[in-house]
N, C-alpha and C positions, 0 to 999 in steps of 0.2 A: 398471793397469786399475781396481783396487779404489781409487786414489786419482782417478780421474776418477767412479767412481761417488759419491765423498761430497761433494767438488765440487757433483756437479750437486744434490744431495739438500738439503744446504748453500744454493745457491742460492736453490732453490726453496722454500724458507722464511725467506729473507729475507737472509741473510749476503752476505757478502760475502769473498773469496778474498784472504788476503794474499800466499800465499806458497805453495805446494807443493814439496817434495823430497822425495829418497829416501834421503838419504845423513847420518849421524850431522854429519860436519862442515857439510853445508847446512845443518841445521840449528840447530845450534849459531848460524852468522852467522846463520840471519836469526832466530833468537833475540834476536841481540844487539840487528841493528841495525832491525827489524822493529819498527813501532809496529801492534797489533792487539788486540782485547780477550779473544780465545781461543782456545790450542791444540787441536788433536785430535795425539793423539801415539799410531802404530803402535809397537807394544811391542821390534818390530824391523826396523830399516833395514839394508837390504841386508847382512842376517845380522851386523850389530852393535844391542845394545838402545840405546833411547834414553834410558833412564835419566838420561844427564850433560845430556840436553835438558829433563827434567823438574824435574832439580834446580836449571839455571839458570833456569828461568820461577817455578820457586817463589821463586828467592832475587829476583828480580824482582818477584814478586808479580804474575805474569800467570796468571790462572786455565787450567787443561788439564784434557784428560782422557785418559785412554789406552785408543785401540781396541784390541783383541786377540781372537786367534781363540782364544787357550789358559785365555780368563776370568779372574777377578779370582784362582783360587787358582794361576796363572801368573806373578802379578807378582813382582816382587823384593820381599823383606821391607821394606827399606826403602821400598817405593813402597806396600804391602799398603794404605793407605786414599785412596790418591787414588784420584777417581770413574776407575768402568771401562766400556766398553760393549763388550759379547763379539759378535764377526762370527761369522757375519752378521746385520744387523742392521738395522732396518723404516725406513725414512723418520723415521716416529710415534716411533722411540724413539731417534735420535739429535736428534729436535728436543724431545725432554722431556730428556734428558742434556743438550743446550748450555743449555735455562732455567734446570735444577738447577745447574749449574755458576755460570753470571752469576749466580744468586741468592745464591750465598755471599758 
């Protein structure tokens, strides 16, 4: 449900949908084989983190960011500075989080 709400929010300011899942290994493929210019990545997919999905978009060099309801002092150390946006969260502020993101 909270993955059709950023969908549409997404949308609505201009994106475009590569790909949704739920599941660490969906992930991962369409990681692999997904051409797109940015992730939103849930901190937890069906109670596995996705961490090994943020490490492979970094070694890729496709910019992400990770939604999370537990906020930025939630993340894995390893992950402590990639951009975070804490649910729930405004339209206005995940369309200022995906500009900060592409602007890097």
């Amino acid at each position: 449900m909270i993955a059709m709400l950023i969908e549409d929010m997404l949308l609505a300011i201009g994106c475009e949908i590569g790909a949704t899942v739920a599941r660490v290994d969906d992930a991962l493929r369409a990681a692999r084989t997904g051409a797109f210019d940015l992730a939103i990545l849930d901190v937890n997919l069906d109670g596995k983190p996705s961490y090994p999905v943020a490490d492979l978009l970094k070694a890729q060099g496709v910019p992400f960011l990770f939604a999370t309801g537990y906020g930025r002092e939630g993340l894995d150390p390893g992950h402590a500075t990639a951009p975070a946006l804490q649910k729930p969260f405004a339209q206005a502020d995940l369309e200022a989080a995906v500009a900060r993101v592409l602007a890097r």
